[in-house]
FIVOBA-539418 format. One record per residue (C-alpha): x, y, z; residue in one letter. Coordinates in steps of 0.02 Angstrom, whole numbers, plus 50000, padded with zeros to 5 digits. Layout:
<recs>
REC       X       Y       Z   res
REC       X       Y       Z     a
...
</recs>
This chain:
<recs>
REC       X       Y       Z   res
REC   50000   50000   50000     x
REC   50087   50164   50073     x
REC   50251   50089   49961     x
REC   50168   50139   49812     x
REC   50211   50311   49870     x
REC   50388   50281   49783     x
REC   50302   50301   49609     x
REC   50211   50450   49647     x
REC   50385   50516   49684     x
REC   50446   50431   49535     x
REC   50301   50524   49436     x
REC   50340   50698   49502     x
REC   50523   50698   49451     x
REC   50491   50637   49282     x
REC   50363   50798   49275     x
REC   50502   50891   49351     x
REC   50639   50882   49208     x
REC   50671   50684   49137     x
REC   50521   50703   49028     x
REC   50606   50692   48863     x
REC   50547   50806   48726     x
REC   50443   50675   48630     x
REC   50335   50639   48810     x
REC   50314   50836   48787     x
REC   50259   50844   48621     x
REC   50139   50705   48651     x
REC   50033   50795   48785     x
REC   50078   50985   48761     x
REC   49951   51044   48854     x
REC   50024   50984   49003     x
REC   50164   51087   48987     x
REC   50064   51235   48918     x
REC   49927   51270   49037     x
REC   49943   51449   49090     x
REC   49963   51467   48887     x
REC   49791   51394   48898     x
REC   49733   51481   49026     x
REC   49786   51668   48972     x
REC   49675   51645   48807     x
REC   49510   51647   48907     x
REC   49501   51842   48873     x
REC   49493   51813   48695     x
REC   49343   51691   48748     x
REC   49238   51821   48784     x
REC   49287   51941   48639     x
REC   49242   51812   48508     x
REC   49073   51776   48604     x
REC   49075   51977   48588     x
REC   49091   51969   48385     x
REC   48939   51855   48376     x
REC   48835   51977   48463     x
REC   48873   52114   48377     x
REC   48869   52048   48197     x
REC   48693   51953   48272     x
REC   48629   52141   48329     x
REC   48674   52205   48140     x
REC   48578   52078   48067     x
REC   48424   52083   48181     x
REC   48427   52291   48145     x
REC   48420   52261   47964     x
REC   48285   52117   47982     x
REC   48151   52213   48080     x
REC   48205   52373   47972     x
REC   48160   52299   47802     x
REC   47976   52259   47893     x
REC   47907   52428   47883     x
REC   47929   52429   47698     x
REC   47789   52315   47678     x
REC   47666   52440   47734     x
REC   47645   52544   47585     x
REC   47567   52735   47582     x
REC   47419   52764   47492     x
REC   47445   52882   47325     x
REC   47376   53033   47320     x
REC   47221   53021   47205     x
REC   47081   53120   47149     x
REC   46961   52970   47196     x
REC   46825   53008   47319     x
REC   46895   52850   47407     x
REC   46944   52959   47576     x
REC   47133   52935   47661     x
REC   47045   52850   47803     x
REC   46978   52697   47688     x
REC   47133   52660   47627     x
REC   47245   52652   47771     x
REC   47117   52548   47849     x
REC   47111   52422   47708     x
REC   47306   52395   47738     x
REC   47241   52316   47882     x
REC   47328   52132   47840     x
REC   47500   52220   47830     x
REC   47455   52319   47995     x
REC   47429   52141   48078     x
REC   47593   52045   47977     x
REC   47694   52183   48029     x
REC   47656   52190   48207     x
REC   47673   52001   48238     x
REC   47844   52025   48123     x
REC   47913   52151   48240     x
REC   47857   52079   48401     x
REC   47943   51920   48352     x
REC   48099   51977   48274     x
REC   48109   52088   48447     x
REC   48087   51949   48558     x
REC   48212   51859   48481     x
REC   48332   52001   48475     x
REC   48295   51988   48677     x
REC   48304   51792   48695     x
REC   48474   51787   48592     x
REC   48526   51921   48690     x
REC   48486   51815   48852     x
REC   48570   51685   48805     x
REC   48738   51746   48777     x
REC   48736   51829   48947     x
REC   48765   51630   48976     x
REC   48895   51588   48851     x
REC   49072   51626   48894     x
REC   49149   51522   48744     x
REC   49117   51500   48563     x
REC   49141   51331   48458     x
REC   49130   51295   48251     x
REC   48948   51230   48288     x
REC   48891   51375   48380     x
REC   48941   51485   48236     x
REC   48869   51397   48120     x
REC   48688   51370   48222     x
REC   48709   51556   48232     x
REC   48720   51591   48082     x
REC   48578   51486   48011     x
REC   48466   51568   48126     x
REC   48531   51728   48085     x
REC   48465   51669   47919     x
REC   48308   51609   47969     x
REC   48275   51788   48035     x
REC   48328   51884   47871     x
REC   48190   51787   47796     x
REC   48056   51856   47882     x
REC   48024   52028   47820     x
REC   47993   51915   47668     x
REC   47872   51799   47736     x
REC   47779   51956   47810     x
REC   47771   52019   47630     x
REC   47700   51852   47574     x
REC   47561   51832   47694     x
REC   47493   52019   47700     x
REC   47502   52005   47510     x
REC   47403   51866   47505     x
REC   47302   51877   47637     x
REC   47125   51872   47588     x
REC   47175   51800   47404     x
REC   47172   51608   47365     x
REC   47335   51586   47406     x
REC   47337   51642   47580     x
REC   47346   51462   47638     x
REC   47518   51424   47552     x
REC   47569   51615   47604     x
REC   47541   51542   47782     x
REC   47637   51402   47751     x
REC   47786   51465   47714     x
REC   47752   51600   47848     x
REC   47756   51487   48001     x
REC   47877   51375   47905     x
REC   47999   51504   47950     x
REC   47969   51532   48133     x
REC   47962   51334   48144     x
REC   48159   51348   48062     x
REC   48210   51473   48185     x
REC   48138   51395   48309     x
REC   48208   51235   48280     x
REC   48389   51330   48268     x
REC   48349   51437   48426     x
REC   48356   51253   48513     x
REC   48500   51180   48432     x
REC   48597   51372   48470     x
REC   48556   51357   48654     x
REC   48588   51160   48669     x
REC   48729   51150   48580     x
REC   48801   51288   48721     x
REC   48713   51199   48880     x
REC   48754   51035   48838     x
REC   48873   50983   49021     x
REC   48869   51202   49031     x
REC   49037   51175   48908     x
REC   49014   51340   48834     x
REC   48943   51439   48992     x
REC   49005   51556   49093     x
REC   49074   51458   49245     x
REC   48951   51561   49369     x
REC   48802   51539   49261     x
REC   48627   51574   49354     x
REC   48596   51382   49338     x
REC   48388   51449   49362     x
REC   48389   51556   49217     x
REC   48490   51437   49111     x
REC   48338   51304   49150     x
REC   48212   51439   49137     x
REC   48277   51452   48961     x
REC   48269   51262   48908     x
REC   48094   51245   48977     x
REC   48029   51396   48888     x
REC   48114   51343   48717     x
REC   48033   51172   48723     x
REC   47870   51251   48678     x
REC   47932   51338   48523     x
REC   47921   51219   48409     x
REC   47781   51123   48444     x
REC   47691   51297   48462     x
REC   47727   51361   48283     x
REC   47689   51200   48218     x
REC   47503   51207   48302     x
REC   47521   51375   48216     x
REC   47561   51314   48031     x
REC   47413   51171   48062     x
REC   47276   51323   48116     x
REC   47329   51410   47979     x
REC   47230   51287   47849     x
REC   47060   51331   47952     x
REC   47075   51508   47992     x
REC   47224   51618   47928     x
REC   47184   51753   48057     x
REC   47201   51652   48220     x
REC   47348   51576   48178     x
REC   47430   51732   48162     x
REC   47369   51788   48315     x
REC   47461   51628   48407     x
REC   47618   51682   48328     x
REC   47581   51843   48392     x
REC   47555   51763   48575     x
REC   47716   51633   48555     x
REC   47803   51831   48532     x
REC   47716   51872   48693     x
REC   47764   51707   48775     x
REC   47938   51716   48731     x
REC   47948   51891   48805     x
REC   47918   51845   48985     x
REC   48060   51872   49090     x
REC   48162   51698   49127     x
REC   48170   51640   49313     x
REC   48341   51690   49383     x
REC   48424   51667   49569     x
REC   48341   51811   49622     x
REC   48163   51758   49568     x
REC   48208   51615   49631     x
REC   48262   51652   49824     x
REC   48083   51764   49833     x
REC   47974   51611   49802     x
REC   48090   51533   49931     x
REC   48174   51399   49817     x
REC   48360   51461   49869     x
REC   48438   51522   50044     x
REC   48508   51670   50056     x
REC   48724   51648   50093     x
REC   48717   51678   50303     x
REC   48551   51657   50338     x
REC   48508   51561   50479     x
REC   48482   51366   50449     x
REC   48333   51254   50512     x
REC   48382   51145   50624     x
REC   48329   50980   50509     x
REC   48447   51060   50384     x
REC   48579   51074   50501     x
REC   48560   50893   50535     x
REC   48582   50822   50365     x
REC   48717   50925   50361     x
REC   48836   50896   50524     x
REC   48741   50712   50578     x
REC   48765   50618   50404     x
REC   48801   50436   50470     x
REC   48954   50392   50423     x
REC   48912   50231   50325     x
REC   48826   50371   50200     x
REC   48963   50456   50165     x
REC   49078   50307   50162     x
REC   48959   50234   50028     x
REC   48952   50401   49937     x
REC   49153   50422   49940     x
REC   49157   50252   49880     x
REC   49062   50318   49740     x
REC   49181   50449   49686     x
REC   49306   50335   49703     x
REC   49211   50230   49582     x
REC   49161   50382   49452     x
REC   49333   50450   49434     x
REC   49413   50290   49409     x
REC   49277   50264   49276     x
REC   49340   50426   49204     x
REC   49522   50376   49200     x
REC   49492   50201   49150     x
REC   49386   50257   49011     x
REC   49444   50246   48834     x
REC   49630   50207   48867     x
REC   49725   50130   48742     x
REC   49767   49959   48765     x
REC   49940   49964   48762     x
REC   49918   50089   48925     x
REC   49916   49926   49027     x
REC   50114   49890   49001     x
REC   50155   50101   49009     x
REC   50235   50151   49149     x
REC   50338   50310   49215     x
REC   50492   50236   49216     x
REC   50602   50070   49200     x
REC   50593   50034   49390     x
REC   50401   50097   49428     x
REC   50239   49999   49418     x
REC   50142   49987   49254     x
REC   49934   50023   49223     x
REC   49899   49864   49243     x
REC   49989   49810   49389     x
REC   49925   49993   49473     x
REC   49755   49946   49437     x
REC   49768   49762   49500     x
REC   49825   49830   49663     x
REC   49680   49937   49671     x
REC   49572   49781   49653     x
REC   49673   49707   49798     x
REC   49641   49867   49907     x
REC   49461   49827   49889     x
REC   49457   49654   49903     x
REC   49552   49710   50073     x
REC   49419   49821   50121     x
REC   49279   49697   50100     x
REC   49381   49568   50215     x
REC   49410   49721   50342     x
REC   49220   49761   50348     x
REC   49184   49568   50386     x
REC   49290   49570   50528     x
REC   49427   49457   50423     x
REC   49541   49546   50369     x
REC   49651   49478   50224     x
REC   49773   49550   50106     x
REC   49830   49469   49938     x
REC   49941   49526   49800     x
REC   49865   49445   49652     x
REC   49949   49432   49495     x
REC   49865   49556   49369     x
REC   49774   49492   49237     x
REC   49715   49559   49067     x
REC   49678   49751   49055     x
REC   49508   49735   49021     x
REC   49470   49575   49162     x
REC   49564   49688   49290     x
REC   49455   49837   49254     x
REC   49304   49711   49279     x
REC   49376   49648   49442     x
REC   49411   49804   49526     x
REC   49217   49872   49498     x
REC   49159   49682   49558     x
REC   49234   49721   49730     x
REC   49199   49873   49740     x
REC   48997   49828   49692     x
REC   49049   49696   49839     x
REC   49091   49821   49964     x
REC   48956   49933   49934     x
REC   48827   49789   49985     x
REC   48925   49744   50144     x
REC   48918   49954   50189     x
REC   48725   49960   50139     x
REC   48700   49806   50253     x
REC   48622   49828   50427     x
REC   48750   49700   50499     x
REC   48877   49798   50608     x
REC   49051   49839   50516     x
REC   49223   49735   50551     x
REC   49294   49924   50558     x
REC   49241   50107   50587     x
REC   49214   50186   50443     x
REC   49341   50291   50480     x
REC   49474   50173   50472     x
REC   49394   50105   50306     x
REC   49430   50261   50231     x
REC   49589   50300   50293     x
REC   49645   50135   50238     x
REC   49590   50072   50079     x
REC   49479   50174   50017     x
REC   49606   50308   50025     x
REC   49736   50237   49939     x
REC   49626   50180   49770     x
REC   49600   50365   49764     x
REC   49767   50399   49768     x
REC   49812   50275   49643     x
REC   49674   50335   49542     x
REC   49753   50517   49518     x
REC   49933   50419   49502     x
REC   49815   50314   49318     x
REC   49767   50486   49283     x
REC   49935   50570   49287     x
REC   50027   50428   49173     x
REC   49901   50445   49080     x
REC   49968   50610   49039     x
REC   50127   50557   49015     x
REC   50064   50427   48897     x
REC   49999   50554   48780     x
REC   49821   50477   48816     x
REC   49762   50631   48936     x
REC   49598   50629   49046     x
REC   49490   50771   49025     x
REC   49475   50878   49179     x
REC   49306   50919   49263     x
REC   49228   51010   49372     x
REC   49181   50877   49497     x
REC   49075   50992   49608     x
REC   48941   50967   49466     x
REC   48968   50767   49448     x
REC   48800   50675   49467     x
REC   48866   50555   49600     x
REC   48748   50455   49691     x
REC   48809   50303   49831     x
REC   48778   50158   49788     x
REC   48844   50193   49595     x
REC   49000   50085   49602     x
REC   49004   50028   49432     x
REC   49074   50028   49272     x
REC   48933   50121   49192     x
REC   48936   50314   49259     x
REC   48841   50468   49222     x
REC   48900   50580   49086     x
REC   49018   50731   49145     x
REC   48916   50880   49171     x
REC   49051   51024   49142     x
REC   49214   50956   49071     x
REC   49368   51094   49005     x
</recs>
């Protein structure tokens, strides 16, 4: 157990300087973090550039609207002014639904880059085909007040909500595509608004669809559902503050019931035993995840301990624990085995020890010692996979494991997906 130490040593002077310069090139970023780290204030000026060319096009989009409302010409007719303004009527009603949407849009896309920190290839591109979507709508205003009335008001209507359906569709993919494990949000996102957001755009498609389907009965109402979608979409989005007056947060410092207190200092200590044994469990998922097969035989250097025979040692820490927690305690140094049977092994015993801490049946051990002991040390061995794993060229993504989904009792292979990774 503790001499495993040596190759954490080992491991920290390779880092140090014996790395040669083909180990660097292999995983550069290792070696180039604060590099990484001082480009995050470009980050947010490229996030800036997509607002701003977004803003341009959304000024020229709801612009180009008002052209559709044409002024009477002067004419000797005894047809008074009056009349004929009020016969524009259809391009009164097109053009208000036009604006109101092409507004709230402005306001939603505005929303949610207060949320995105970083841009990606996708997120251009979803931006810019619902930048597109939006340039055609001063168009499909034109069509339906044109035709409004007319025999072809029904296909005018088609292609009107067509369009809201394609923005809406891209307003989705925008904001998911940024969400998606928060890998393009700002790292103190208002987690409430951010949901507020995902619930509200759920509705937009299925909305304008009712709205393209109403549209073959009566022209008039469906445009009148667009126009409510419009007002629907406008509604402020819950945020932290919303959400602490209708008492769903607690204010930092304020003073704590006492049955909160008590899940918080009195957590038996089987709990969190079975809960750490679940971290140990999803980050050694994490690290064990995807590694090439000849990772087994890497090691640091020509006198430390390879993958595999870390990882069978880990299976022997367990196996230890399990005989501790009986009250029979045993230790074993097993010969490891293949890559992919010792990965199986490990998450057997630990799916082994689990049960025996979820039993009623008193403990062999105080939890304490459990986790000082074995439980302990497969964590530590589990950063010491990650780190040569580094070295190996084969790095581990880091995460922010404040965010992981990690429930006891999940001591298997099969883990929930990362929810913010960098």
């Amino acid at each position: 157990m503790a001499y495993y130490f040596c190759d954490v040593v080992s491991l920290r002077n390779d880092a140090q300087g014996s790395i040669p310069e083909s180990g660097k090139r292999a995983a550069p970023w290792l070696f180039a973090r604060r590099t990484a780290f001082a480009g995050d204030a470009s980050m947010t000026d490229e996030t800036g550039r997509i607002e701003a060319f977004s803003d341009g096009v959304f000024a020229v989009a709801i612009t180009l609207l008002v052209l559709d409302i044409k002024v009477p010409p002067a004419s000797p007719a005894t047809v008074p002014l009056d009349i004929l303004l009020a016969r524009q009527w259809p391009s009164y009603l097109a053009f208000a639904t036009s604006f109101a949407t092409i507004l709230i849009m402005w306001v939603n896309h505005h929303r949610v880059f207060t949320h995105i920190y970083r841009s990606s290839d996708a997120l251009l591109f979803l931006n810019g085909l619902l930048l597109f979507g939006v340039t055609i709508v001063p168009f499909s205003t034109a069509l339906v007040s044109e035709h409004l009335g007319h025999p072809g008001q029904h296909t005018a209507a088609i292609v009107y909500n067509g369009v809201y359906i394609f923005n809406a569709i891209f307003f989705n993919l925008l904001w998911r595509s940024a969400s998606r494990n928060e890998r393009l949000l700002r790292q103190d996102v208002d987690r409430h608004a951010a949901q507020s957001i995902t619930s509200s755009f759920r509705w937009g498609v299925p909305a304008y669809c009712a709205a393209l389907a109403l549209a073959f009965v009566n022209l008039t109402a469906s445009l009148i559902l667009n126009f409510m979608m419009a007002m629907f979409f406008a509604l402020p989005k819950r945020t932290r503050r919303a959400a602490k007056r209708a008492g769903l947060m607690r204010t930092p410092g304020a003073a704590i019931e006492p049955k909160e207190r008590d899940a918080l200092t009195n957590s038996p200590p089987r709990d969190l035993l079975r809960h750490t044994l679940a971290t140990l469990a999803y980050r050694a998922a994490k690290t064990l995840r995807d590694a090439p097969a000849e990772f087994a035989g890497f090691r640091a250097s020509p006198t430390s301990r390879t993958a595999a025979e870390i990882l069978a040692h880990m299976g022997d820490l367990m196996d230890w624990a399990l005989s501790v927690a009986e009250g029979n305690e045993k230790w074993r140094d097993s010969k490891p085995l293949s890559w992919v049977e010792e990965q199986a092994r490990f998450f057997r015993a630990m799916r082994a020890l689990d049960a025996r801490l979820a039993a009623p049946e008193p403990l062999g051990a105080t939890g304490e010692k459990l986790f000082q002991g074995p439980i302990a040390d497969a964590l530590t061995h589990t950063g010491q996979l990650a780190y040569l794993r580094r070295l190996a060229g084969c790095p581990v993504r880091g995460e922010n494991y404040l965010r992981a989904q990690i429930k006891a009792g999940m001591v298997g292979e099969e883990q929930t997906s990362p929810v913010r990774e960098f």
